[in-house]
ROSE-4610 file (N, C-alpha, C; in Angstrom, 1 decimal, always signed):
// ROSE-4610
residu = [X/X/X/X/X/X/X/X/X/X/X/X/X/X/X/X/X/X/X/X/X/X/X/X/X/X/X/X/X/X/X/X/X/X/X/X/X/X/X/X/X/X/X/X/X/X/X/X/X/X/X/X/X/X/X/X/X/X/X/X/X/X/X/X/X/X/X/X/X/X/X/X/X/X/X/X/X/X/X/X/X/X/X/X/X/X/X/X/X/X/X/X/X/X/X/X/X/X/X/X/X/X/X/X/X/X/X/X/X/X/X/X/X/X/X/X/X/X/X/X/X/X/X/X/X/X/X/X/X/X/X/X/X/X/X/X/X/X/X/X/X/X/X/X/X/X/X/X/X/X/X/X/X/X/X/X/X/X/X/X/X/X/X/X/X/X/X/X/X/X/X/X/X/X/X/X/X/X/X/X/X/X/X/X/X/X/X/X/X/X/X/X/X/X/X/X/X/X/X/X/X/X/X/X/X/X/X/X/X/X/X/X/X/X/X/X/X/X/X/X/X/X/X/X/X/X/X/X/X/X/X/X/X/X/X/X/X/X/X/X/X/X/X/X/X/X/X/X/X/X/X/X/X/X/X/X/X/X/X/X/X/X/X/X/X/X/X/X/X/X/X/X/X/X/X/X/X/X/X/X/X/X/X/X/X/X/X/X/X/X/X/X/X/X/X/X/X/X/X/X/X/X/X/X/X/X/X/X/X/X/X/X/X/X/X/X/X/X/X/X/X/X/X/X/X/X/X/X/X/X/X/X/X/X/X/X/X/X/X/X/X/X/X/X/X/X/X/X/X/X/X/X/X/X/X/X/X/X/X/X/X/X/X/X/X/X/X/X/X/X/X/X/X/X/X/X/X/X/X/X/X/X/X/X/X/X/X/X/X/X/X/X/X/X/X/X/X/X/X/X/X/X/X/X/X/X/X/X/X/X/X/X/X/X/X/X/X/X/X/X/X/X/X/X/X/X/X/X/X/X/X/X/X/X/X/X/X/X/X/X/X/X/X/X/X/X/X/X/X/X/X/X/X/X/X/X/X/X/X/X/X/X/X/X/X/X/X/X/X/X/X/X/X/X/X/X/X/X/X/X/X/X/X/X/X/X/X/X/X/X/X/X/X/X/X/X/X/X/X/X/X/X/X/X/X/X/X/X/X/X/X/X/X/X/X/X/X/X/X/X/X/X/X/X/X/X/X/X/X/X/X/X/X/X/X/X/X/X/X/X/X/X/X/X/X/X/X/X/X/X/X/X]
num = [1/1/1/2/2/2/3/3/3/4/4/4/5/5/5/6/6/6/7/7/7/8/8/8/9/9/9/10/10/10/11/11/11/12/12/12/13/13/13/14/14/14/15/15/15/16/16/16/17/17/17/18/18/18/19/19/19/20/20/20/21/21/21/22/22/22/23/23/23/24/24/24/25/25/25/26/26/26/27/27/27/28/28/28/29/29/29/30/30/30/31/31/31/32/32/32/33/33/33/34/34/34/35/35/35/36/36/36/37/37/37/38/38/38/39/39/39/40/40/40/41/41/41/42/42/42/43/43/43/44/44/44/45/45/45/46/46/46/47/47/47/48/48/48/49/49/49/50/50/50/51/51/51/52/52/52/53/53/53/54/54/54/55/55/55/56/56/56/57/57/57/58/58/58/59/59/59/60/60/60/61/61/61/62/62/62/63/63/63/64/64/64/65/65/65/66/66/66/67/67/67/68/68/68/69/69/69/70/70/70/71/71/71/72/72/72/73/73/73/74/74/74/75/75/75/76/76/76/77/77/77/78/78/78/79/79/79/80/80/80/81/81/81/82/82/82/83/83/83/84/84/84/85/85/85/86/86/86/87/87/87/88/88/88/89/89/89/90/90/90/91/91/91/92/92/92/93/93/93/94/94/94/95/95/95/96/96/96/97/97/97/98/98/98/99/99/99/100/100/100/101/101/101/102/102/102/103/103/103/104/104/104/105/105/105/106/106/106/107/107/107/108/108/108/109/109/109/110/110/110/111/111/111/112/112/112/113/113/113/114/114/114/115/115/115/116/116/116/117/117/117/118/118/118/119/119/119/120/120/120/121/121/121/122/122/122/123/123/123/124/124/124/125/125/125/126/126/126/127/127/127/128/128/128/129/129/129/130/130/130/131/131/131/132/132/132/133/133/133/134/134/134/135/135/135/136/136/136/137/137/137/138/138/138/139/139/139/140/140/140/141/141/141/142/142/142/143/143/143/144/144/144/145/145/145/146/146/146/147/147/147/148/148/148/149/149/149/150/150/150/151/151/151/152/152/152/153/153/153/154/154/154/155/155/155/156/156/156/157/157/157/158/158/158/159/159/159/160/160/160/161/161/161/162/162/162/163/163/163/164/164/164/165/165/165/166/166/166/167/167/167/168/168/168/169/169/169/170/170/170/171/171/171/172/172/172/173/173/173/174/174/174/175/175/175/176/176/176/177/177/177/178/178/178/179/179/179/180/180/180/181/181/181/182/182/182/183/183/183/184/184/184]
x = [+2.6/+2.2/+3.2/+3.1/+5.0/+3.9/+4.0/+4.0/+2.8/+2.2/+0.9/-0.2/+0.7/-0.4/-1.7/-1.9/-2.8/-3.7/-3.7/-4.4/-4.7/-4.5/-5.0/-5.1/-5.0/-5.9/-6.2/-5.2/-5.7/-7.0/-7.1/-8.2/-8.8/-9.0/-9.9/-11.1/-12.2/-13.8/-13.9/-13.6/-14.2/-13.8/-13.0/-12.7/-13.4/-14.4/-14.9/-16.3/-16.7/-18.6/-18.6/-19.7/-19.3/-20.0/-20.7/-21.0/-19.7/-18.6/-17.4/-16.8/-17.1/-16.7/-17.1/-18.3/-18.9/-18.3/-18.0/-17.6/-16.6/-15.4/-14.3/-14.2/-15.1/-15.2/-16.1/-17.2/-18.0/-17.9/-17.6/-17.7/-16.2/-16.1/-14.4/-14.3/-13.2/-12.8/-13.0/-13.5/-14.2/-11.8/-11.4/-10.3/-9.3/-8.2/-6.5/-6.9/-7.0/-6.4/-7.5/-7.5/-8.7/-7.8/-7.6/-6.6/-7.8/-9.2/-9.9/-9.4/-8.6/-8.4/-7.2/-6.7/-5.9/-6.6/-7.4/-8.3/-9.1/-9.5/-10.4/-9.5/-7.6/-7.4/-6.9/-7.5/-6.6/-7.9/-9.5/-10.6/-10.6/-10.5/-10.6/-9.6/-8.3/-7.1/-7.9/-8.6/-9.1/-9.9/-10.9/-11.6/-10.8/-9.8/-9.1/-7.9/-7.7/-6.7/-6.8/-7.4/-8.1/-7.2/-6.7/-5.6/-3.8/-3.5/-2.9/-1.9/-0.9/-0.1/+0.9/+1.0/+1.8/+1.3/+0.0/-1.1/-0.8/-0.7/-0.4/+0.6/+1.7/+3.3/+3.4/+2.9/+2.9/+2.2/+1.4/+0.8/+1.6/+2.3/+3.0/+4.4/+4.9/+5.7/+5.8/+4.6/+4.1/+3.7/+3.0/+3.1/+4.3/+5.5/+6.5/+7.5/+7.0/+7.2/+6.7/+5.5/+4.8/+5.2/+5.6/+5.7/+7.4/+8.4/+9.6/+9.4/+8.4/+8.3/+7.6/+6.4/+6.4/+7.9/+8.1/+8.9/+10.1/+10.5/+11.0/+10.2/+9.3/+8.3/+8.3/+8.5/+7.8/+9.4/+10.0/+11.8/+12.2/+11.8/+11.9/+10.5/+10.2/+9.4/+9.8/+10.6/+11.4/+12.5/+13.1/+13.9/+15.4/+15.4/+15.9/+17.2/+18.2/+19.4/+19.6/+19.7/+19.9/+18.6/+17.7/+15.9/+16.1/+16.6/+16.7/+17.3/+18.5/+19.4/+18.5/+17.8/+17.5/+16.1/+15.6/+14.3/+14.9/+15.8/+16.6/+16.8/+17.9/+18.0/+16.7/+15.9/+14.8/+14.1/+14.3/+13.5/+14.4/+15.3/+16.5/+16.8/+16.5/+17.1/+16.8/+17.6/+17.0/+16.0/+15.7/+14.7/+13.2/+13.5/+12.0/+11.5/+12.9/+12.2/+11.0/+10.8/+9.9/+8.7/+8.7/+7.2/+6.9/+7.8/+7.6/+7.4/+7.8/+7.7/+7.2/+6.4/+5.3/+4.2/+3.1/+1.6/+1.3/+1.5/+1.0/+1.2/+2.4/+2.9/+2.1/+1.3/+0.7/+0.2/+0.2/-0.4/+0.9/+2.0/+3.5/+3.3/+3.2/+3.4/+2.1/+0.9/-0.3/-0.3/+0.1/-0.1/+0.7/+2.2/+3.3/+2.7/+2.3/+1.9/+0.6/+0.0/-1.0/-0.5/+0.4/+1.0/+1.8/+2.6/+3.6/+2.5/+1.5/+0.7/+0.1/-0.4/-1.2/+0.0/+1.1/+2.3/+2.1/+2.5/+2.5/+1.8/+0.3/-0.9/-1.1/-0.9/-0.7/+0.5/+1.7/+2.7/+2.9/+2.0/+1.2/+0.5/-0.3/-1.3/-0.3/+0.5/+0.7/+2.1/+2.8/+4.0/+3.7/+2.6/+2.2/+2.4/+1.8/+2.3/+2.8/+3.9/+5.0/+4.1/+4.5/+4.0/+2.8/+1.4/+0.5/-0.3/-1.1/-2.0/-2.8/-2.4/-3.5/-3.1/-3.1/-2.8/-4.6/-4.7/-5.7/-6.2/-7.6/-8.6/-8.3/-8.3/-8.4/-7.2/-6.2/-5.2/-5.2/-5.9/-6.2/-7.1/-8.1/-9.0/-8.4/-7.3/-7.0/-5.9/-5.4/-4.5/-5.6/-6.3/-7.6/-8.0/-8.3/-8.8/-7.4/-6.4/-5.1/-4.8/-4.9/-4.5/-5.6/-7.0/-8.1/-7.6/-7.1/-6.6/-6.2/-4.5/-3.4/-3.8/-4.7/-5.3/-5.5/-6.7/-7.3/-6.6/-5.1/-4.3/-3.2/-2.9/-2.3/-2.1/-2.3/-2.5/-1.4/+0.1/+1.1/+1.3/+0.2/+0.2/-0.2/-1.1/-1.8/-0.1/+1.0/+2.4/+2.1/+1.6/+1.8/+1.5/+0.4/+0.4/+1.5/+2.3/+3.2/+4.3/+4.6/+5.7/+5.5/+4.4/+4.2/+4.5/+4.1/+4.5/+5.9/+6.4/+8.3/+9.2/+7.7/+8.9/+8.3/+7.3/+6.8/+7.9/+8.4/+8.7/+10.3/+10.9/+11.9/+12.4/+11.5/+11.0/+11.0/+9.9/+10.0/+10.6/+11.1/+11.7/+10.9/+9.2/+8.4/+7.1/+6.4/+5.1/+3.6/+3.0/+1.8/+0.5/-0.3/-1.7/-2.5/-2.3/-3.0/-3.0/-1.5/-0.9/-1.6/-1.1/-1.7/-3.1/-4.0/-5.6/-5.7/-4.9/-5.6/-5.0/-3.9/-3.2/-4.0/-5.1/-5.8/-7.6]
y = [+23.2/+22.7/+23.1/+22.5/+22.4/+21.9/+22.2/+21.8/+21.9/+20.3/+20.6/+20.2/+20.1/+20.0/+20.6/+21.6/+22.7/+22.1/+21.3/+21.0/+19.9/+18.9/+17.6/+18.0/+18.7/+18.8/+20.5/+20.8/+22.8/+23.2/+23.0/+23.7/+22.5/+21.8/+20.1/+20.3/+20.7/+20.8/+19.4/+18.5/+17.2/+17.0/+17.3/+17.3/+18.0/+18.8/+19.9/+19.3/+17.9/+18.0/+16.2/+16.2/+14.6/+14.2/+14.8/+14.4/+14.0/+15.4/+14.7/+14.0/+13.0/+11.6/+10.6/+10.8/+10.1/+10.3/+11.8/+11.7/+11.7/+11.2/+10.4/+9.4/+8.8/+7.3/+6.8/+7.8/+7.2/+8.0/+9.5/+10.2/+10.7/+10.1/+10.1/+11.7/+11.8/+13.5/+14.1/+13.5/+14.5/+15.0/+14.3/+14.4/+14.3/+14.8/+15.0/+13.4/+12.4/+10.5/+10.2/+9.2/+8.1/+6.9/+7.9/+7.0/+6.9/+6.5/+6.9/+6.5/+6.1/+5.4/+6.8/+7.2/+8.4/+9.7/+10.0/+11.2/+10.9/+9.3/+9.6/+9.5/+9.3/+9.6/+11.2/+11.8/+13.3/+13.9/+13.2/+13.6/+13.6/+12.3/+12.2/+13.1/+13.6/+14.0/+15.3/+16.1/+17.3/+17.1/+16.2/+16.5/+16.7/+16.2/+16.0/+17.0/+17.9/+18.8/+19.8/+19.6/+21.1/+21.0/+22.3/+22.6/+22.6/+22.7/+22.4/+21.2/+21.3/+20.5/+19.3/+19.8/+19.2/+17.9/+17.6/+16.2/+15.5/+15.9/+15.4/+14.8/+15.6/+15.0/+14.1/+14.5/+13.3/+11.8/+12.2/+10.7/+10.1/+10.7/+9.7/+9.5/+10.1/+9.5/+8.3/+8.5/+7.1/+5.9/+6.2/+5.3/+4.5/+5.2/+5.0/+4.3/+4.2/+3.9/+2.2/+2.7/+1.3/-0.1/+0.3/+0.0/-0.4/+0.2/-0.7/-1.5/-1.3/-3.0/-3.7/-3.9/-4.9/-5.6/-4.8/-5.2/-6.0/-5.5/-6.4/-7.4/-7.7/-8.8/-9.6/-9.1/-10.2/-11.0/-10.0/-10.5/-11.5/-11.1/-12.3/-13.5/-13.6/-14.2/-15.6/-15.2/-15.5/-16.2/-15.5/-16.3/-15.6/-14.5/-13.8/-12.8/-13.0/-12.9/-11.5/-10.8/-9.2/-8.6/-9.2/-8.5/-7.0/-7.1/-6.0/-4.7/-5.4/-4.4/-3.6/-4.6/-4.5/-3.8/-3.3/-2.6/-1.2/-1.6/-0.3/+0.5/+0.3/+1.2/+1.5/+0.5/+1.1/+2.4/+1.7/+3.3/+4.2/+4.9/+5.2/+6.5/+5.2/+5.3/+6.6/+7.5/+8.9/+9.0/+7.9/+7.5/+8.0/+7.6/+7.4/+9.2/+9.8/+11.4/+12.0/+12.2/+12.6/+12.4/+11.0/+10.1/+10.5/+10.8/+11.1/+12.8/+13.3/+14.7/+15.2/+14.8/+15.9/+15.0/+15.8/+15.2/+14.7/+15.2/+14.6/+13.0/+13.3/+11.6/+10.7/+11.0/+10.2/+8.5/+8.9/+7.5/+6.4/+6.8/+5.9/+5.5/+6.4/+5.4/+4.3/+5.4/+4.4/+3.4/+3.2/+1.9/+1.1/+1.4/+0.8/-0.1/+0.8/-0.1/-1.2/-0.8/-2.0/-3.0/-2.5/-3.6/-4.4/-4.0/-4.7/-5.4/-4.8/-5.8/-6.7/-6.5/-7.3/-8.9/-8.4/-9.4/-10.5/-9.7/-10.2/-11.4/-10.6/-11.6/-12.6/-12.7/-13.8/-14.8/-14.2/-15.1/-15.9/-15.5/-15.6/-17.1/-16.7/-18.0/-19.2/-18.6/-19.2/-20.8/-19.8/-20.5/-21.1/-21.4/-21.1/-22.6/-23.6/-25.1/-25.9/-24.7/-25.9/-25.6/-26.9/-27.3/-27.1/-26.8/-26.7/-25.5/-25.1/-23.9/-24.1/-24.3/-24.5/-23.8/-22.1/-21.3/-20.5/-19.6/-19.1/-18.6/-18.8/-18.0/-16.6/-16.1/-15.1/-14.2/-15.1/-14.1/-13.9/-14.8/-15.1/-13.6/-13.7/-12.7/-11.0/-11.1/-10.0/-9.8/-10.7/-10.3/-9.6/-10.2/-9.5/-8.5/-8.0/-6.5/-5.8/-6.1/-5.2/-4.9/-6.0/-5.5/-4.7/-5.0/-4.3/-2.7/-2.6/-1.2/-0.4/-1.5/-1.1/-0.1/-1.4/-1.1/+0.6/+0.6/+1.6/+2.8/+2.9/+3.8/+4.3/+3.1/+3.5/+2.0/+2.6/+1.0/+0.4/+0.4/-0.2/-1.6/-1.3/-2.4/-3.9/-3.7/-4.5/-6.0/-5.7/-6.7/-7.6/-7.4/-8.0/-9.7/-10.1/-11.4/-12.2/-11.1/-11.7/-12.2/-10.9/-10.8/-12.0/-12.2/-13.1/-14.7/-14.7/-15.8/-16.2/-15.3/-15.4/-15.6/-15.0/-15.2/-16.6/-17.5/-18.5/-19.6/-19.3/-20.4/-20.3/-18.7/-18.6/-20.0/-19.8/-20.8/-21.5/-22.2/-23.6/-24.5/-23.8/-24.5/-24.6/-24.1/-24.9/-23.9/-23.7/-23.1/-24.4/-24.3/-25.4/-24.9/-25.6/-25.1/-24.2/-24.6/-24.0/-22.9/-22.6/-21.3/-19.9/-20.7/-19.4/-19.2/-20.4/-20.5/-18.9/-19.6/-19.0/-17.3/-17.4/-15.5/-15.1/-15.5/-15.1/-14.7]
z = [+2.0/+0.7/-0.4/-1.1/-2.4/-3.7/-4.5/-6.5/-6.6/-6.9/-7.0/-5.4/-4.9/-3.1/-3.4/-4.1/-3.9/-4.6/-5.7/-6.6/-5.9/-5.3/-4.4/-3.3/-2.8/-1.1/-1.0/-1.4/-0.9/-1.2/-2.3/-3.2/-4.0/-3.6/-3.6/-3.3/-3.7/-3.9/-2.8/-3.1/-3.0/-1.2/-0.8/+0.3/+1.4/+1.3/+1.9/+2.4/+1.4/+2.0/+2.1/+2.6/+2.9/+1.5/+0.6/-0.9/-1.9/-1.1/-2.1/-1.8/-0.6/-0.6/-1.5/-1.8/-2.6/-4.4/-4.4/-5.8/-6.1/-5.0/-5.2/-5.9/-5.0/-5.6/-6.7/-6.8/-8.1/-9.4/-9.0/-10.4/-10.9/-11.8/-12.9/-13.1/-13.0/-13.2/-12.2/-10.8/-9.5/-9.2/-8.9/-9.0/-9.9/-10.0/-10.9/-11.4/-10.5/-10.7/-10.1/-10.6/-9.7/-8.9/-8.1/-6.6/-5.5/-5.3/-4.6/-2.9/-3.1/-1.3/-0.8/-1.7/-1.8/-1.2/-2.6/-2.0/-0.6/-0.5/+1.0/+2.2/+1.9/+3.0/+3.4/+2.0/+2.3/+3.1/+2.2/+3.2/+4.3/+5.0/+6.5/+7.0/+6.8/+7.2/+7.4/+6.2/+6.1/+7.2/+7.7/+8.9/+10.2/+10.2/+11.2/+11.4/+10.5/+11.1/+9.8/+9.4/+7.8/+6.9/+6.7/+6.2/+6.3/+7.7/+8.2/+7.8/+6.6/+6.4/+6.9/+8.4/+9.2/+9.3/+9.2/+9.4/+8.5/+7.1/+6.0/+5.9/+6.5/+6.2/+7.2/+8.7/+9.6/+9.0/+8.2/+7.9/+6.9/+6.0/+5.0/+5.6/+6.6/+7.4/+8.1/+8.5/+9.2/+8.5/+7.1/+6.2/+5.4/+5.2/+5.1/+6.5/+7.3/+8.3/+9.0/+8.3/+8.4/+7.6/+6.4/+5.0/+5.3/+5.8/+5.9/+7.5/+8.6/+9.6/+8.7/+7.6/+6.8/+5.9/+5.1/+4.3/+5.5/+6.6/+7.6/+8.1/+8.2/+8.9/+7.3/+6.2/+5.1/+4.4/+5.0/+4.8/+5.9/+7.2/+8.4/+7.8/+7.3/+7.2/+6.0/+5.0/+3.9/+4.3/+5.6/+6.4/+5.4/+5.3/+3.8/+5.4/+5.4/+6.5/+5.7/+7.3/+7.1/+6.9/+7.1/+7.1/+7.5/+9.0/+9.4/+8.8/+8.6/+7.9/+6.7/+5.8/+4.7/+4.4/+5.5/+6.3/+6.0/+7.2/+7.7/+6.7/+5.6/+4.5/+3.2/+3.8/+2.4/+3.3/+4.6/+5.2/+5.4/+4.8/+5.2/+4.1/+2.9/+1.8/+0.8/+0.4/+0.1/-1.3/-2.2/-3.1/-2.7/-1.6/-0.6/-0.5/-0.3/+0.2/-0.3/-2.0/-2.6/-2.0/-2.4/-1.8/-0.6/+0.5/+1.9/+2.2/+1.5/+2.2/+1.2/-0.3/-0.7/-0.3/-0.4/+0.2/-1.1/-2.3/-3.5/-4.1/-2.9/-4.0/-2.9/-2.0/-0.9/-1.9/-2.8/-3.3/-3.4/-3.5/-3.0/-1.9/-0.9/+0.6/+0.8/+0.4/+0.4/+0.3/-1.3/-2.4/-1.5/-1.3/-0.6/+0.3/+1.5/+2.8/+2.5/+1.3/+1.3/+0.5/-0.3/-0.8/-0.3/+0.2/+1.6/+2.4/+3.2/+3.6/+3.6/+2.0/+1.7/+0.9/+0.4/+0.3/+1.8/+2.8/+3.9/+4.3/+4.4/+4.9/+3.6/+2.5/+1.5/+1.8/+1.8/+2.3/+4.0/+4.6/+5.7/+5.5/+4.8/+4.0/+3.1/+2.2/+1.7/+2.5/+3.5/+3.4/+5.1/+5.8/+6.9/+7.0/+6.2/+6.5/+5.4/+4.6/+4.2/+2.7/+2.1/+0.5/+0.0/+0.8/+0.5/+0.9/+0.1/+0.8/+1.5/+3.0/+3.9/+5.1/+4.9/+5.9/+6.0/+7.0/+7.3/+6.1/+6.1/+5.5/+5.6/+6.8/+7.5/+6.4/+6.8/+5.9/+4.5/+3.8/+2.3/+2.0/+3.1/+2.8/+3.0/+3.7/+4.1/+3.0/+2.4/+1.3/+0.4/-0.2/-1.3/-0.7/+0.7/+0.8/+0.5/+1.4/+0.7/-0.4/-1.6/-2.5/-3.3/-2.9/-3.5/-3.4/-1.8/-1.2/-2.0/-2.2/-3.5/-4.2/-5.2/-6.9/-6.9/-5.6/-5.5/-5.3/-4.6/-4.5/-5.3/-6.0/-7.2/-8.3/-9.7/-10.5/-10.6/-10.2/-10.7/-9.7/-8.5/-7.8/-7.8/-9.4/-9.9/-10.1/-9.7/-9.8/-9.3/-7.8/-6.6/-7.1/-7.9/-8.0/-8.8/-9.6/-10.4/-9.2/-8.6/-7.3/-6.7/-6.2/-5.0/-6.2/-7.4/-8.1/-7.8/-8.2/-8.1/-6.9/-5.5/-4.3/-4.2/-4.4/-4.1/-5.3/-6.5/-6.6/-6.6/-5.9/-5.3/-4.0/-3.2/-1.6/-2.2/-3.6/-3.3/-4.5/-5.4/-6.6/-7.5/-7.5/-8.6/-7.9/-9.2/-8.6/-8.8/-7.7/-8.4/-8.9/-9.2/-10.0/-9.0/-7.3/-6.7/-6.3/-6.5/-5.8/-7.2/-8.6/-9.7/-8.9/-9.7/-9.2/-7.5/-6.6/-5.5/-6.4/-6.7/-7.0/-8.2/-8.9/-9.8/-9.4]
């Protein structure tokens, strides 16, 4: 544990009873931030290997991890040349360290991977047959839990509909009424 670790997971009240699951998510002040998807994954982690740091760092590794095969699957997907490459150095890339190797900033890789995925399964939907939005439900729906994810991990994710505005009328030259409508 490094800076303030101690203060989000060490010595975290909330992490210890399955009540302070509950007052993650409903009572303001129970935690430093109201990242609630944050704190319940430091919860579960704490059932799963206590104190023991090493769990910790292994998970936002792996979230970081996860978070540049999206951003490569949503780059191949854009049809955007060099995907790989361009995966390759954001996971690579020494920006990323902080985020990845203190447990505190867990709400960067978090937010990240739901953001990236939830990009994904929208651009999924969106670019699935051409000019119109008539890609799966399925993925529509899974975009809105993702990004619900995001929100809840950290608020700067609240972009994603602007983003997805810009790579849609990047693709197609023009945004239409349906595309705002469904990103609202």
């Amino acid at each position: 544990f490094i800076w303030d670790d101690d203060d989000y997971v060490e010595h975290n009240p909330t992490l210890r009873t399955v009540s302070g699951l509950a007052q993650i998510w409903f009572q303001l002040g129970a935690t430093r931030q109201y990242y609630p998807m944050v704190h319940t994954s430091y919860w579960i982690e704490y059932r799963l290997w206590g104190l023991d740091p090493t769990g910790f760092h292994v998970v936002n590794v792996l979230l970081h991890a996860l978070s540049a095969m999206l951003l490569w699957r949503i780059l191949t997907l854009l049809a955007v040349p060099g995907a790989w490459a361009a995966a390759a150095i954001f996971a690579l890339h020494p920006v990323h360290v902080e985020s990845v190797a203190w447990i505190t900033e867990r709400k960067n890789v978090l937010s990240g991977a739901f953001y990236l995925g939830a990009m994904w399964a929208y651009l999924r939907y969106a670019l699935q047959k051409g000019e119109e939005l008539t890609g799966s439900r399925g993925h529509y729906l899974a975009a809105l839990a993702l990004f619900g994810a995001a929100l809840f991990s950290k608020t700067v994710t609240c972009s994603l509909p602007a983003a997805l505005l810009l790579v849609l009328w990047w693709k197609r030259g023009r945004i239409v009424r349906q595309e705002v409508l469904a990103l609202v």
